[in-house]
N, C-alpha and C positions, 0 to 999 in steps of 0.2 A: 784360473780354476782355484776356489778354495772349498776344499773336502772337511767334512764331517763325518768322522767314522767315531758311531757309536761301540759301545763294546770294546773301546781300545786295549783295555786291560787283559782283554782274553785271548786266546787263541790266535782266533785270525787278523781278529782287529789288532793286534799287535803286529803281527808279520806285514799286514797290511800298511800300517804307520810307517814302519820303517821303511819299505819300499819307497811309499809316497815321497816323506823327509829325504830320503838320498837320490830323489829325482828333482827335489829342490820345489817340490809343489807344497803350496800351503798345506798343511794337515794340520788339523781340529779335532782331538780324544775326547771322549766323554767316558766316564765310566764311576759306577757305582758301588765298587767291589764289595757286590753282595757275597755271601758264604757257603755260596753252592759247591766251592772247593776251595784248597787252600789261596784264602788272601794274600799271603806272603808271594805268592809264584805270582802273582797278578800286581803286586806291586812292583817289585823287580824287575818285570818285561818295561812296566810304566818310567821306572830308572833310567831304562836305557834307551827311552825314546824322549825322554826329557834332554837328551845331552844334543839334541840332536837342532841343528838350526831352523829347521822349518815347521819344528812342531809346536803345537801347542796345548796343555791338558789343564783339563777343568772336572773334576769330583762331581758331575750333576747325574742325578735320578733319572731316568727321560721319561716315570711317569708323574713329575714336579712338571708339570705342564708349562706354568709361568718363567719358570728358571730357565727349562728348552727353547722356550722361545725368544726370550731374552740375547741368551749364550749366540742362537741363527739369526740373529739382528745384529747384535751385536759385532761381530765378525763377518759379515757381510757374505753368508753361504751362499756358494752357488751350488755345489753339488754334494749329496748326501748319499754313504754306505751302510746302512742300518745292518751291524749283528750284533748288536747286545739283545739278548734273551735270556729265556729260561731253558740251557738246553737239559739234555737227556730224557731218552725215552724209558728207562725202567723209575728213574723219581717221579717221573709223569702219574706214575701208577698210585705213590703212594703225598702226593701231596701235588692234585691237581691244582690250586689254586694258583699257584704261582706261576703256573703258564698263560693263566686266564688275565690277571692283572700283569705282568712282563711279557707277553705276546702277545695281546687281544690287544687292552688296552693301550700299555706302551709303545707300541706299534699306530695306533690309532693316534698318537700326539703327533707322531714321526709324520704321518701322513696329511695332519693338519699346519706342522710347521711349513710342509712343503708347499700346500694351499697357497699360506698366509703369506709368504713372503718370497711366492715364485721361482721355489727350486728348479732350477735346470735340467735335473737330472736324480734319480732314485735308481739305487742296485739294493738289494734289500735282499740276505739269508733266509733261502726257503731251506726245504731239506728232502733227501733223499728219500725219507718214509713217508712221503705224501704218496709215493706210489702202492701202499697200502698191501691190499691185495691181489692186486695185480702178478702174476707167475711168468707170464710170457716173456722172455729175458732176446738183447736187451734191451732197459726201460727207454720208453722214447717221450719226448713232451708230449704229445697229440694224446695219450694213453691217458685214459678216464683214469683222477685224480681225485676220485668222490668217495673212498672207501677204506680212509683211516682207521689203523689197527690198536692207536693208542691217541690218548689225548694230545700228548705233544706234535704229534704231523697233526693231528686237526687243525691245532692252533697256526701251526705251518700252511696248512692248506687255506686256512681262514685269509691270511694275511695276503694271501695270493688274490686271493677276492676280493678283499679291500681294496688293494692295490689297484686291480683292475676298476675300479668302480671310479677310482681320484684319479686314474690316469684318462677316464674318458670324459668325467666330469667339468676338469682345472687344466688337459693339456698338459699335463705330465711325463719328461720321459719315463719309462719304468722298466729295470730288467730285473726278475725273481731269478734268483741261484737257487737252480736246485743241486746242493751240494753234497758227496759221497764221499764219507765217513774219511774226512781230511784227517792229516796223522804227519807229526815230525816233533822239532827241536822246539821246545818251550810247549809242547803238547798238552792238553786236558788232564789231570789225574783218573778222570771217571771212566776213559775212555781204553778201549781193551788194551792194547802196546803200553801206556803206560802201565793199567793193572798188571799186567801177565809178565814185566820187565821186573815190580816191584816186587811183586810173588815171588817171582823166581830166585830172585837174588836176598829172599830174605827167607829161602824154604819154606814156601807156602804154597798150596795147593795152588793151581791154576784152575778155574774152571773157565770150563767149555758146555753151553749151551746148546742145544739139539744133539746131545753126543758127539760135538765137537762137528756136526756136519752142515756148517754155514759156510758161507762165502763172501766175500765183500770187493768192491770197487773203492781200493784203499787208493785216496789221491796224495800226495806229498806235498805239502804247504809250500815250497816252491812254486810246484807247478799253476796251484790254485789261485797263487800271488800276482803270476801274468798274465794269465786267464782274466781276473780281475783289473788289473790296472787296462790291459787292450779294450776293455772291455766299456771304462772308464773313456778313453779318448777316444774310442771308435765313434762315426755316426752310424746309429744304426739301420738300415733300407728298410723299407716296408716289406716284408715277405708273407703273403697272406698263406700260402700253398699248404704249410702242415696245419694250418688249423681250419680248412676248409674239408676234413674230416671230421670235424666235429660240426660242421651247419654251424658257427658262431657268426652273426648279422651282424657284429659289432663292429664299426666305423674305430673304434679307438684303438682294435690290434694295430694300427701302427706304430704308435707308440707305447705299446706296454707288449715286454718280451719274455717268457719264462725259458730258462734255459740250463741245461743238464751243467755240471761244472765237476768234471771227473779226471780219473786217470785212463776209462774205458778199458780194461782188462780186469779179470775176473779172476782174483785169489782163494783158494781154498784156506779156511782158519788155521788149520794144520798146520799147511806149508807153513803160513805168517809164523805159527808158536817153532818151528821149528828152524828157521831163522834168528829167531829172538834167541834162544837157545845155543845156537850156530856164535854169536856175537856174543855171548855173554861167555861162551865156556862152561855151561852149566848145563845138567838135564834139570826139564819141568817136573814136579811132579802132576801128575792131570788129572781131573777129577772129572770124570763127565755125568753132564748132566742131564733132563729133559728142557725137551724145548718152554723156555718161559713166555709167560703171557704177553702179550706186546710185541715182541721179536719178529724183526721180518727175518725168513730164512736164507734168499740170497738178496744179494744185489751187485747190478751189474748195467752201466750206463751206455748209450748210444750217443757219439760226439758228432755226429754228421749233423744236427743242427745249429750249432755253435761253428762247424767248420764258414757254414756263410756270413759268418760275421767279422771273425777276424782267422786270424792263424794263430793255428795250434801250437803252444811250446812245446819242445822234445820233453818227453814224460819221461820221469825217474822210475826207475823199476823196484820194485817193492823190497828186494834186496837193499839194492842203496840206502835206497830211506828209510829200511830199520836201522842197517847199521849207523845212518847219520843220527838217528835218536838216541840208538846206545851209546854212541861216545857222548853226545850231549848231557844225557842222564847221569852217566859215570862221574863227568864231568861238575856240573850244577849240585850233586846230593856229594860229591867227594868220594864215592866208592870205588872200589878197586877190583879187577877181578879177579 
């Protein structure tokens, strides 16, 4: 197996790298480090996956079409983990374009290199806010997916359609992650634990959205890591059963899978800021707000269908894995508490 994970530079695609590398399987980075946040923390992760024996990074665009294709010839891919995007859903709001051209499009190379040169295999970052508005908790794949609240899950939900279309068309395998609001060490700046960390310890307001009364299915990038790599070696069975609520006539659900990718227990905001708080030695100060546009107000995922595929790893509890982020943070920025 040799893996190409887009997005290396960020988030997951980093956590991901490195797993891959200390399992001794080939791993292929790509990354663009556009300046949706800080470049520096994205190169750094890239540091420490360069030292590593089985990786390998390459600086390409993956909407440079020709260069992507190149790079998956070139090193002879068999299996592809697509998350480089455009993420965040409140930038969504104020500079849609970049999801249209790094999710629509960029995503649409991903799935032509796959065509062209008979990928094996496709796992490819959907997201948790395709479930739109949908209330009835908690969220299950089979749940109508057609009723995005902001552009960003459009784009997310688009790509699930695509997907679907080249996995029935080319015989592709295909599984979409739909992933819940993942959070640990080398984390997103944009993303609330790290803001409400950064606040906090630098006396700044913390704000809190719907008057602070949201919830989330916070996953810990551990957990998300094995979730994904099983997920990678497993084959997967044909299971038609949850989508035969929906009347789908399509011959190619067997190979193309959408699937929750969570910690499955349901956090109140509060508790998380008050944890953070807990580890830092500090009180917030909190600012609350109204519910802002785009926001979905809970979220909370359903794992029984991912349970038929492989085994669940023992989830980290939300306690843990703040505190595993504060020492990190402490650690990585030199602060003290």
């Amino acid at each position: 197996m040799k893996v190409l994970v887009t997005g290396a530079g960020g988030f997951i695609g980093f956590h991901l790298c490195n797993a891959l590398a200390e399992s001794k399987i080939d791993t292929f980075g790509l990354d663009n480090f556009n300046k949706y946040y800080d470049v520096n923390l994205k190169k750094n992760r890239v540091k420490i996956l360069k030292k590593k024996n089985y990786f390998k990074f390459s600086n390409i665009d993956i909407l440079k079409k020709n260069k992507l294709f190149s790079f998956v010839k070139k090193n002879k891919i068999t299996t592809i983990v697509h998350l480089a995007a455009q993420a965040g859903v409140r930038y969504s709001l104020t500079n849609p374009k970049a999801y249209i051209d790094n999710n629509i499009n960029g995503f649409f190379n991903i799935l032509e290199s796959c065509k062209k040169f008979k990928i094996k295999k496709l796992l490819f970052a959907s997201s948790s806010s395709v479930y739109g508005l949908n209330k009835k908790l908690p969220y299950k794949e089979d749940r109508i997916a057609d009723h995005p609240i902001q552009l960003y899950a459009a784009t997310k939900r688009s790509n699930e359609l695509m997907a679907h279309a080249y996995s029935h068309l080319y015989n592709i395998d295909v599984i979409g992650l739909r992933l819940f609001t993942v959070y640990g060490p080398w984390g997103r700046p944009d993303m609330s634990l790290f803001k409400f960390t950064k606040n906090i310890l630098n006396s700044n307001p913390v704000e809190l959205y719907n008057h602070g009364n949201h919830s989330r299915d916070f996953t810990y990038i551990d957990d998300a890591i094995k979730i994904l790599i099983r997920l990678l070696k497993v084959s997967l069975k044909p299971n038609l059963k949850w989508h035969k609520k929906e009347n789908d006539p399509s011959t190619s659900i067997n190979k193309f899978k959408i699937l929750n990718v969570s910690c499955g227990q349901r956090v109140p905001l509060r508790d998380f800021v008050k944890e953070i708080e807990k580890n830092l030695k500090l009180k917030a100060k909190i600012k609350l707000l109204p519910l802002q546009q785009g926001d979905i107000v809970n979220s909370f995922s359903s794992k029984k269908n991912l349970k038929k595929y492989i085994k669940i790893p023992r989830i980290t509890n939300y306690k843990q894995g703040v505190k595993k982020f504060i020492l990190w943070y402490l650690d990585y920025y030199k602060k003290k508490k």
